[in-house]
Backbone as XML, in Angstrom:
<?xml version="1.0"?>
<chain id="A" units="angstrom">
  <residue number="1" name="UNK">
    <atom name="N" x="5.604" y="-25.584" z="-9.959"/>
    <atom name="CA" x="5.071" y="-24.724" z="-10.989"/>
    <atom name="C" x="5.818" y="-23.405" z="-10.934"/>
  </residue>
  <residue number="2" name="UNK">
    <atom name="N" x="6.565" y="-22.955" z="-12.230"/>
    <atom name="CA" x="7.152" y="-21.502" z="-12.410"/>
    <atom name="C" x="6.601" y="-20.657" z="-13.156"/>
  </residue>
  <residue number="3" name="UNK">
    <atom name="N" x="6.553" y="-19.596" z="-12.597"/>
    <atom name="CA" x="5.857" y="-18.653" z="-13.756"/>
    <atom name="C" x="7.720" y="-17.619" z="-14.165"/>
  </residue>
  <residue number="4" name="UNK">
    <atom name="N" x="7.498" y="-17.624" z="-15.481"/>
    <atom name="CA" x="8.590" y="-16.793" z="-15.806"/>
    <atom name="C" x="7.823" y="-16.143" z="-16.996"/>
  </residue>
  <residue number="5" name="UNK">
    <atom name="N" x="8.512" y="-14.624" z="-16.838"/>
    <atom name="CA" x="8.423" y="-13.804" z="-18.001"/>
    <atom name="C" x="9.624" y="-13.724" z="-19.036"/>
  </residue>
  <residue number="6" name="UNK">
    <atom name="N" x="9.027" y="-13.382" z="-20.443"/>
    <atom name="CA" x="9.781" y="-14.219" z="-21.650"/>
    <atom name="C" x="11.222" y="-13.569" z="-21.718"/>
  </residue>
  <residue number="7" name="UNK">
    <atom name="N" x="11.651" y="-12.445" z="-21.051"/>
    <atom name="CA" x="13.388" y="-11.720" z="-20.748"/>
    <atom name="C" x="13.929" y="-13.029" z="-20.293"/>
  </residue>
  <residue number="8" name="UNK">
    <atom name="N" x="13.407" y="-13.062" z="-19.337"/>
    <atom name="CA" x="14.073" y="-14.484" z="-18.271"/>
    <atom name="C" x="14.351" y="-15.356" z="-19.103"/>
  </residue>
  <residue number="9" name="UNK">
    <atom name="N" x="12.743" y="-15.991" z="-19.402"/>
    <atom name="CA" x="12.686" y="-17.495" z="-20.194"/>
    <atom name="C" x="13.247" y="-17.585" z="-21.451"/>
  </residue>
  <residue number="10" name="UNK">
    <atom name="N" x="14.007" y="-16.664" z="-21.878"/>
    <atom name="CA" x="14.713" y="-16.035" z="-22.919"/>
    <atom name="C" x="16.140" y="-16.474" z="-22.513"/>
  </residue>
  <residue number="11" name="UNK">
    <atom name="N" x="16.733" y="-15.357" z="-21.398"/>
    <atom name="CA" x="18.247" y="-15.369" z="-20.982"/>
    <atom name="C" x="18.504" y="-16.833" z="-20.166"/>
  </residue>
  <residue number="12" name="UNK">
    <atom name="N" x="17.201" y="-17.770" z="-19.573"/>
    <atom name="CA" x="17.738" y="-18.912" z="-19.268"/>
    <atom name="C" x="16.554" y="-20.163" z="-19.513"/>
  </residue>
  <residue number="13" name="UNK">
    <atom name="N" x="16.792" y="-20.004" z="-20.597"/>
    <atom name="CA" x="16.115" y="-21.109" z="-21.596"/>
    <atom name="C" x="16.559" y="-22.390" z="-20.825"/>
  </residue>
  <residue number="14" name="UNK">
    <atom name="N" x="17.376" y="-22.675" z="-21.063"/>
    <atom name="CA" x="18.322" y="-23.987" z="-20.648"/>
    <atom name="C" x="17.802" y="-24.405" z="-19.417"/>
  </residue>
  <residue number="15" name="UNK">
    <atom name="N" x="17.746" y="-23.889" z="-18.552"/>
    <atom name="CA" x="17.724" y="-24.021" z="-17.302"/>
    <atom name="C" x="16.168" y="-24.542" z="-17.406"/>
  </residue>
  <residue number="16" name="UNK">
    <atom name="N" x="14.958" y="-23.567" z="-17.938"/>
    <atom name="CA" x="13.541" y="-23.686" z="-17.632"/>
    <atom name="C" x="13.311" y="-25.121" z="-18.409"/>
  </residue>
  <residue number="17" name="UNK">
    <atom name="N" x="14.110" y="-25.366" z="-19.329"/>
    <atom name="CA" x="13.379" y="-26.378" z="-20.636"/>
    <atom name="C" x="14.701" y="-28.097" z="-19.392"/>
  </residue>
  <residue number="18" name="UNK">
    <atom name="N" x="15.568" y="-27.613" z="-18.309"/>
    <atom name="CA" x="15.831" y="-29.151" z="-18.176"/>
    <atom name="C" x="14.854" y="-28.842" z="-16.567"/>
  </residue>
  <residue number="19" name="UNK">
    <atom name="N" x="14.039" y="-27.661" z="-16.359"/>
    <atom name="CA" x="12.829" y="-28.345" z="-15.271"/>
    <atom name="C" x="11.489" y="-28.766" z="-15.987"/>
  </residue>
  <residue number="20" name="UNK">
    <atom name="N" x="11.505" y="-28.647" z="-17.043"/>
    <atom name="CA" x="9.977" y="-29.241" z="-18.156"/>
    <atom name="C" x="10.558" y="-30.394" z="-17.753"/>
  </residue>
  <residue number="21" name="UNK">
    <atom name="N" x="11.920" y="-30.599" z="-18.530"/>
    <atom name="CA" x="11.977" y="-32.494" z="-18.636"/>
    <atom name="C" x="12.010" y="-33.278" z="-17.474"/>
  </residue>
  <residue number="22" name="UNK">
    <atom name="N" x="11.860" y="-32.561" z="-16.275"/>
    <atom name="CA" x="11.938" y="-33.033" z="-15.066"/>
    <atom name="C" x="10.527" y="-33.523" z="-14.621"/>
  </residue>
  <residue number="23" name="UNK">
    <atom name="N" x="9.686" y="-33.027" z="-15.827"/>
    <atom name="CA" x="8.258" y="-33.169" z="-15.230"/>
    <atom name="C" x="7.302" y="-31.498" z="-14.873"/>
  </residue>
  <residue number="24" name="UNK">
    <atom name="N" x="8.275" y="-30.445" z="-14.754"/>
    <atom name="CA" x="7.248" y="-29.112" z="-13.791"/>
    <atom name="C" x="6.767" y="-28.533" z="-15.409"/>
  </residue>
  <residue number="25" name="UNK">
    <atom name="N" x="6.052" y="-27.857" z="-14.984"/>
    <atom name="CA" x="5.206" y="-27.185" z="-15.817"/>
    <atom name="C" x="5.503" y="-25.643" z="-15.773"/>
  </residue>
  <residue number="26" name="UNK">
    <atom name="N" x="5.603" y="-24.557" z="-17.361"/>
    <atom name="CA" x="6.174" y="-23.301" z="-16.309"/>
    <atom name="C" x="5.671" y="-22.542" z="-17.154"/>
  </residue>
  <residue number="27" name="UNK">
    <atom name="N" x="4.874" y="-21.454" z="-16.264"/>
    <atom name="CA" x="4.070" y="-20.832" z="-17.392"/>
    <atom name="C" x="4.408" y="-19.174" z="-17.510"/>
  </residue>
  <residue number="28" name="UNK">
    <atom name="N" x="4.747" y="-19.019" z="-18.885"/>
    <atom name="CA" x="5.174" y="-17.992" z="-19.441"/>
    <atom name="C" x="4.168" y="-16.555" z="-19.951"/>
  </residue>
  <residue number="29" name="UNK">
    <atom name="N" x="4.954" y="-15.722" z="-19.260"/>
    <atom name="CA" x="3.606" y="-13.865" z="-18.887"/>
    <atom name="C" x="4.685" y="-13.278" z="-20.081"/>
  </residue>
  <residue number="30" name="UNK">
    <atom name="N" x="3.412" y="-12.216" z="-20.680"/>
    <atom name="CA" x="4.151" y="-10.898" z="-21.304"/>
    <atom name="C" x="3.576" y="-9.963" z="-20.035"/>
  </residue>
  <residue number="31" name="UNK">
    <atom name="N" x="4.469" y="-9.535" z="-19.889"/>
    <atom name="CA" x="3.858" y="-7.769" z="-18.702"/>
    <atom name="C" x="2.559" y="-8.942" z="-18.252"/>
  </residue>
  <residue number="32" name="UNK">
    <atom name="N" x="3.088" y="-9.330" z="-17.397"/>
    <atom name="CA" x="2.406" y="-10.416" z="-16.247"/>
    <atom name="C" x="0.932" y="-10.807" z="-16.580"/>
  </residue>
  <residue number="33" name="UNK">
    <atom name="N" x="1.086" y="-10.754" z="-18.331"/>
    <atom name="CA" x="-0.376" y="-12.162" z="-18.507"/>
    <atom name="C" x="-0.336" y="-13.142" z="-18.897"/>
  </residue>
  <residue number="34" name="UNK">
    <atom name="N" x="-0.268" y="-14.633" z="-18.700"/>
    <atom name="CA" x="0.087" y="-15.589" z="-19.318"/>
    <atom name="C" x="0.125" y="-15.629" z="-20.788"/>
  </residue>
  <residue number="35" name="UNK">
    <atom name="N" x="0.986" y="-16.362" z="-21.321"/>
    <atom name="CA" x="0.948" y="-16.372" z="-22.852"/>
    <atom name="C" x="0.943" y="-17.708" z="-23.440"/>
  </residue>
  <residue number="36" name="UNK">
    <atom name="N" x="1.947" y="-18.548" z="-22.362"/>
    <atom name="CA" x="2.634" y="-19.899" z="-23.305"/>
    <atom name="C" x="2.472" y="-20.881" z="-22.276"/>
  </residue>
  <residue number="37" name="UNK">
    <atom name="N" x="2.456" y="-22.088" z="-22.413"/>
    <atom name="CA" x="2.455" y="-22.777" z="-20.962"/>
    <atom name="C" x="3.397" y="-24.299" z="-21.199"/>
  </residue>
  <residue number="38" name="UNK">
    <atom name="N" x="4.634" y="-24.045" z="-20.955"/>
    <atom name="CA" x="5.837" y="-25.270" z="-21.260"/>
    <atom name="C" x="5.654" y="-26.262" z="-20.460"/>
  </residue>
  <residue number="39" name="UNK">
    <atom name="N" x="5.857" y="-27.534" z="-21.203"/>
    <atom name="CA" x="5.942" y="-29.005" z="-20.186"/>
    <atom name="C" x="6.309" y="-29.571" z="-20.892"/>
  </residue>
  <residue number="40" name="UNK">
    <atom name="N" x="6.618" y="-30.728" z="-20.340"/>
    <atom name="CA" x="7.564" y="-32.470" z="-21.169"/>
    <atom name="C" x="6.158" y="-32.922" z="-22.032"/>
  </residue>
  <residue number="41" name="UNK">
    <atom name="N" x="6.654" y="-33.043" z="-23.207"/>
    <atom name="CA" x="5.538" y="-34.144" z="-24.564"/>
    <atom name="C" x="5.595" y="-34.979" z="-24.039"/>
  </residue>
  <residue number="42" name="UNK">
    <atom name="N" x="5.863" y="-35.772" z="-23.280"/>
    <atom name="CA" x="4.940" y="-36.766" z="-22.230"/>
    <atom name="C" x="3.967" y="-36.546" z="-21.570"/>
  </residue>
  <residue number="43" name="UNK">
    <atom name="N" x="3.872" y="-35.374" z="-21.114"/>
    <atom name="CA" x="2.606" y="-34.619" z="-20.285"/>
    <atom name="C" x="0.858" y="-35.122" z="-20.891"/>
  </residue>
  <residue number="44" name="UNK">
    <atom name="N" x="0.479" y="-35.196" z="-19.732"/>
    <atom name="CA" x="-1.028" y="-35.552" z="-20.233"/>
    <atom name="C" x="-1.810" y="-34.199" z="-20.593"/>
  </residue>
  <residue number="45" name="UNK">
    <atom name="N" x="-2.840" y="-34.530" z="-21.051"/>
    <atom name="CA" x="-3.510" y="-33.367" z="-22.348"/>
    <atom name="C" x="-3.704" y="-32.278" z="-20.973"/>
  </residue>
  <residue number="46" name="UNK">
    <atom name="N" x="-4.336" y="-32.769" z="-19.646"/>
    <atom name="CA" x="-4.647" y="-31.720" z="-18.566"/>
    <atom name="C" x="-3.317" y="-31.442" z="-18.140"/>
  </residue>
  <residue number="47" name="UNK">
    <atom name="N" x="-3.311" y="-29.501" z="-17.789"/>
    <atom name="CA" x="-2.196" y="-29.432" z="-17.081"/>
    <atom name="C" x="-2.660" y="-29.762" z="-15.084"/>
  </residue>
  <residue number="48" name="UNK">
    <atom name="N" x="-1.289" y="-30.010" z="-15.387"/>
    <atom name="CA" x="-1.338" y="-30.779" z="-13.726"/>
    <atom name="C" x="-1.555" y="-29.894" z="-12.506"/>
  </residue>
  <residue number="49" name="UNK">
    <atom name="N" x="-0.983" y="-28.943" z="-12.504"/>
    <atom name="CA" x="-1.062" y="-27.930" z="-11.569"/>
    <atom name="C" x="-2.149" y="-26.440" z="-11.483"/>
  </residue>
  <residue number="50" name="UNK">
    <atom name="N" x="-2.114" y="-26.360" z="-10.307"/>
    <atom name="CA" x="-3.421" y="-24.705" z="-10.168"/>
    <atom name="C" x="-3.088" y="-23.806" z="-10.822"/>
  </residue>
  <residue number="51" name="UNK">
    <atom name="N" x="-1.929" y="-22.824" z="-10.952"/>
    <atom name="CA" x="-1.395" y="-22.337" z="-12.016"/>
    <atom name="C" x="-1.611" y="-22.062" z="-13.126"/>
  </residue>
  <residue number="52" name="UNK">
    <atom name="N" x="-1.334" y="-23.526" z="-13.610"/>
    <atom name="CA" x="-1.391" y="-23.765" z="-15.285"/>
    <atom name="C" x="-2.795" y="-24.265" z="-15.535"/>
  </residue>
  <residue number="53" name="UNK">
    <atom name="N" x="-3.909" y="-24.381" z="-14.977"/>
    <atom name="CA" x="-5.060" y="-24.471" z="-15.339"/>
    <atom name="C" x="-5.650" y="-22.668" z="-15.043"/>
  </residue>
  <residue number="54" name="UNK">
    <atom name="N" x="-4.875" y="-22.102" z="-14.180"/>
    <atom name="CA" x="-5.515" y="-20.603" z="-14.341"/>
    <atom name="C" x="-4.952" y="-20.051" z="-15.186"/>
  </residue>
  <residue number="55" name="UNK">
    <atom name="N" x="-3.815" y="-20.216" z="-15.714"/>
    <atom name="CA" x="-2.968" y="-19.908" z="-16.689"/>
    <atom name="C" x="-4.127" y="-19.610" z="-18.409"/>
  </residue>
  <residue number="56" name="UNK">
    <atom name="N" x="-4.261" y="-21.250" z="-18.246"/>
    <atom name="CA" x="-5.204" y="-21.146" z="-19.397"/>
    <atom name="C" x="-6.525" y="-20.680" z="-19.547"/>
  </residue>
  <residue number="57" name="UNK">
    <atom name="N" x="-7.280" y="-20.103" z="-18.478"/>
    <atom name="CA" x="-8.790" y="-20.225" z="-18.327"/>
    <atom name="C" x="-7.958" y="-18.516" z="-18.732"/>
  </residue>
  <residue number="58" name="UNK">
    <atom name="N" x="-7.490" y="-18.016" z="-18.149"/>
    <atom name="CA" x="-6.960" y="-16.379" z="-17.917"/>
    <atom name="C" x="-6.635" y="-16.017" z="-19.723"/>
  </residue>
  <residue number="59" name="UNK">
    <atom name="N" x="-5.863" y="-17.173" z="-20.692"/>
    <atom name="CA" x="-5.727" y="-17.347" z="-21.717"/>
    <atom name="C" x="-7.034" y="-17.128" z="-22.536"/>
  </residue>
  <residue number="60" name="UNK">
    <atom name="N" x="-7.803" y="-18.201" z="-22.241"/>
    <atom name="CA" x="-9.080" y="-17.781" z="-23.153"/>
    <atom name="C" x="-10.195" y="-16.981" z="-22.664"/>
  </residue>
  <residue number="61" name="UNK">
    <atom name="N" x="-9.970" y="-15.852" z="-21.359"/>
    <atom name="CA" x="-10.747" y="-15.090" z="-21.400"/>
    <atom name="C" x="-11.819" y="-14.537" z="-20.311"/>
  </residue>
  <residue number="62" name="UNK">
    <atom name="N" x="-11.734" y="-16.479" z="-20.027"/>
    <atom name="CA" x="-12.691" y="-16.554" z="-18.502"/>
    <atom name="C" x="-12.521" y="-16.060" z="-16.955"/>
  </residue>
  <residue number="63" name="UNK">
    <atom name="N" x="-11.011" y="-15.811" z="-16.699"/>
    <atom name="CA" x="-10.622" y="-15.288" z="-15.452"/>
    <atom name="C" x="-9.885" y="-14.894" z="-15.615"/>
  </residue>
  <residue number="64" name="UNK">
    <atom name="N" x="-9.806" y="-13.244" z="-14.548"/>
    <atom name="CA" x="-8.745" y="-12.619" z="-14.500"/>
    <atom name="C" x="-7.638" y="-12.929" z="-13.750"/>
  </residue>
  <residue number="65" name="UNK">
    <atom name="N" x="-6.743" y="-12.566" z="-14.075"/>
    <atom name="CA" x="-5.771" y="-13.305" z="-12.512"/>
    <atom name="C" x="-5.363" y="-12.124" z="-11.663"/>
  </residue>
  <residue number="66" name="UNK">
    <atom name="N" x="-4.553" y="-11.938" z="-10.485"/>
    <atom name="CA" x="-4.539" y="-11.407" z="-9.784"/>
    <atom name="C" x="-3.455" y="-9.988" z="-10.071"/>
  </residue>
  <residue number="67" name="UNK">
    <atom name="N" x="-3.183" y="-8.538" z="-10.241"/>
    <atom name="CA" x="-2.294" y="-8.259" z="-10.697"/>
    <atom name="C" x="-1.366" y="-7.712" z="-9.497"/>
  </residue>
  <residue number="68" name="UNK">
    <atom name="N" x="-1.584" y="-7.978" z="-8.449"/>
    <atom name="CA" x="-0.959" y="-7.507" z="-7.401"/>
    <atom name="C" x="-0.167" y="-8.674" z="-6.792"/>
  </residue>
  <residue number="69" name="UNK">
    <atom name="N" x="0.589" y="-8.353" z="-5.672"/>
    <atom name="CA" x="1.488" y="-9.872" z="-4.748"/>
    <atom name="C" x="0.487" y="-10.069" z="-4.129"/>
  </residue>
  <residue number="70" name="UNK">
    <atom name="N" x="0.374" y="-10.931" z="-3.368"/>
    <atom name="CA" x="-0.325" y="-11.492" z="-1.846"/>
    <atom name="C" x="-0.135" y="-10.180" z="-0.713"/>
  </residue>
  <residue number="71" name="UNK">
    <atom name="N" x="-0.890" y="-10.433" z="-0.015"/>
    <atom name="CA" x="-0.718" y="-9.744" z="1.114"/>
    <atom name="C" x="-0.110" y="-10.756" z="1.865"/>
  </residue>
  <residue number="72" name="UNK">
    <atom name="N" x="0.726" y="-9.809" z="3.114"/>
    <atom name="CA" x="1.875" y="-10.889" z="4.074"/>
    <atom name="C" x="0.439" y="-10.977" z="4.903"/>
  </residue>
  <residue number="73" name="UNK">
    <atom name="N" x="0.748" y="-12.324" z="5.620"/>
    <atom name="CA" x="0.069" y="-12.548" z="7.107"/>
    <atom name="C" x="0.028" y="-11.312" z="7.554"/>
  </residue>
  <residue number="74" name="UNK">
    <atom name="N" x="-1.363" y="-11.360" z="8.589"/>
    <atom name="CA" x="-1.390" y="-10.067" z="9.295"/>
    <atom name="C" x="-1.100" y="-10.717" z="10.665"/>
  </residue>
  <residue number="75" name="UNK">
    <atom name="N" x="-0.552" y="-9.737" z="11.525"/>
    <atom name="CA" x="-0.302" y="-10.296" z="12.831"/>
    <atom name="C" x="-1.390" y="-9.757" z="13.324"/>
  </residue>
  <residue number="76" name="UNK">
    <atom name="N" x="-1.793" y="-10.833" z="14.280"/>
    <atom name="CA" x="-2.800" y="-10.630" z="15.702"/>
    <atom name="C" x="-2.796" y="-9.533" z="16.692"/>
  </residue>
  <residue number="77" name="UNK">
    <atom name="N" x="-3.550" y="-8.950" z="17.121"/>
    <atom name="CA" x="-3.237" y="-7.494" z="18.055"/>
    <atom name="C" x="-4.471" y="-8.311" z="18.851"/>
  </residue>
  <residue number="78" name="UNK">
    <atom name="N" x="-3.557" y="-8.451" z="20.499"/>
    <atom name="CA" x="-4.077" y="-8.506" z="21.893"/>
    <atom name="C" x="-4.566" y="-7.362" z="22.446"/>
  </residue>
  <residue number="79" name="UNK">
    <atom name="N" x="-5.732" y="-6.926" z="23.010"/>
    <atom name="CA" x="-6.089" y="-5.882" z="23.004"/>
    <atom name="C" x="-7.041" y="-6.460" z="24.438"/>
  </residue>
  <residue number="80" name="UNK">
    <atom name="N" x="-6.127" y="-5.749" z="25.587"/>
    <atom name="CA" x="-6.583" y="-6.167" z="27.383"/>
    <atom name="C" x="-8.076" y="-5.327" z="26.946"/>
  </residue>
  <residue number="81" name="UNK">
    <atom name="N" x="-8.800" y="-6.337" z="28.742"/>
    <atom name="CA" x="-10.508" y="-5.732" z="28.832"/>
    <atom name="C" x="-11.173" y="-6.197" z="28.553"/>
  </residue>
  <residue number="82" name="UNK">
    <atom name="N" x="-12.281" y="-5.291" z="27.941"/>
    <atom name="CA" x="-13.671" y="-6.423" z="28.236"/>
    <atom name="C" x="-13.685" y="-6.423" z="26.237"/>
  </residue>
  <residue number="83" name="UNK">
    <atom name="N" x="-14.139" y="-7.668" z="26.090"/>
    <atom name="CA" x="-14.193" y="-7.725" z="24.405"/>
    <atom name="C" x="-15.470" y="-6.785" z="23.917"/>
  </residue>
  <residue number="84" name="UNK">
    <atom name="N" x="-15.230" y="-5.898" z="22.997"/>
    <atom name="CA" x="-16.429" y="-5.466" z="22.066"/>
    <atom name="C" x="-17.425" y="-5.919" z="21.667"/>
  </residue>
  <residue number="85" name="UNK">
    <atom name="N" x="-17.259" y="-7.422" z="21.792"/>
    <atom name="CA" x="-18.959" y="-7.491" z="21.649"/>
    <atom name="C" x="-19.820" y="-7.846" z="22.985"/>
  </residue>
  <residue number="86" name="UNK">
    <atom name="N" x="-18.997" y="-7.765" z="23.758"/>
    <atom name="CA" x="-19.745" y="-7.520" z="25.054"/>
    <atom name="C" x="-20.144" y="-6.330" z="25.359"/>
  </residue>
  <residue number="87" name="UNK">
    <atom name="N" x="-19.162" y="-5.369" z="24.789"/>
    <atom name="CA" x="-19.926" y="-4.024" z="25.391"/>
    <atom name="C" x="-21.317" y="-3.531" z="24.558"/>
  </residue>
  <residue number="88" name="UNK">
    <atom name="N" x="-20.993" y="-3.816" z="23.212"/>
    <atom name="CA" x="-22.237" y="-3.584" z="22.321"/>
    <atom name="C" x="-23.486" y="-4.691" z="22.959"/>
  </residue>
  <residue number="89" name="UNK">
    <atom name="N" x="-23.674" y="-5.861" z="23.036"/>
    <atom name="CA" x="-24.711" y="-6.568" z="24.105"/>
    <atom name="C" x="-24.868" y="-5.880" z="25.508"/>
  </residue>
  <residue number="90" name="UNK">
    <atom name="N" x="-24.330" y="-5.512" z="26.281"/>
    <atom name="CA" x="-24.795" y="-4.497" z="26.889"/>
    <atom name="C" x="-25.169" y="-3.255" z="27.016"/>
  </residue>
  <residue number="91" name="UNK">
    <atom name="N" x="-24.953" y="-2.842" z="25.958"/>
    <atom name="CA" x="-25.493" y="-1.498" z="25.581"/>
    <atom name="C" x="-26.401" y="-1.330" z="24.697"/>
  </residue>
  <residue number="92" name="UNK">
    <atom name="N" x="-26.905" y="-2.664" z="24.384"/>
    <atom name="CA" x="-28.092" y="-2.795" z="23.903"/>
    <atom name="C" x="-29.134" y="-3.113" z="25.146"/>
  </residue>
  <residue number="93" name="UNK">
    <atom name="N" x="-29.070" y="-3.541" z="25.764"/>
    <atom name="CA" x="-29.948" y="-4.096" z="26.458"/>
    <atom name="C" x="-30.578" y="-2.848" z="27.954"/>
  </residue>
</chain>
């Protein structure tokens, strides 16, 4: 599943329309809101992928989508001693 905005899907048409015929599905943002959602006319009436079913729900209204990236993994911090919730159970008691 690709999401491209319409500059792109514009300057490389070619390219996005021979991964439709390949089967992928690729769904097209103005200023990152879905607009259009391309696939092969073979495609069954449901789109196939998570994406392109949020694609469309985001389309007619029902969900927002996300406007930020992901956050990276956070790394783990080891931290020697006695764990915090031991000290709070004893300092309750």
């Amino acid at each position: 599943m690709a999401t491209v905005g319409i500059k792109e899907l514009k300057n490389r048409l070619t390219e996005y329309l021979r991964r439709t015929k390949k089967g992928e599905e690729v769904v097209v943002t103005e200023r990152g809101k879905p607009v259009a959602l391309l696939r092969a006319i073979e495609g069954g009436e449901k789109p196939a992928s998570l994406e392109a079913r949020l694609a469309r729900l985001a389309a007619q209204g029902l969900v927002t989508l996300p406007t930020r990236k992901r956050l990276r993994k956070i790394r783990r911090v080891n931290v020697a001693g006695t764990p915090v919730s031991k000290i709070i159970l004893n300092d309750r008691r």
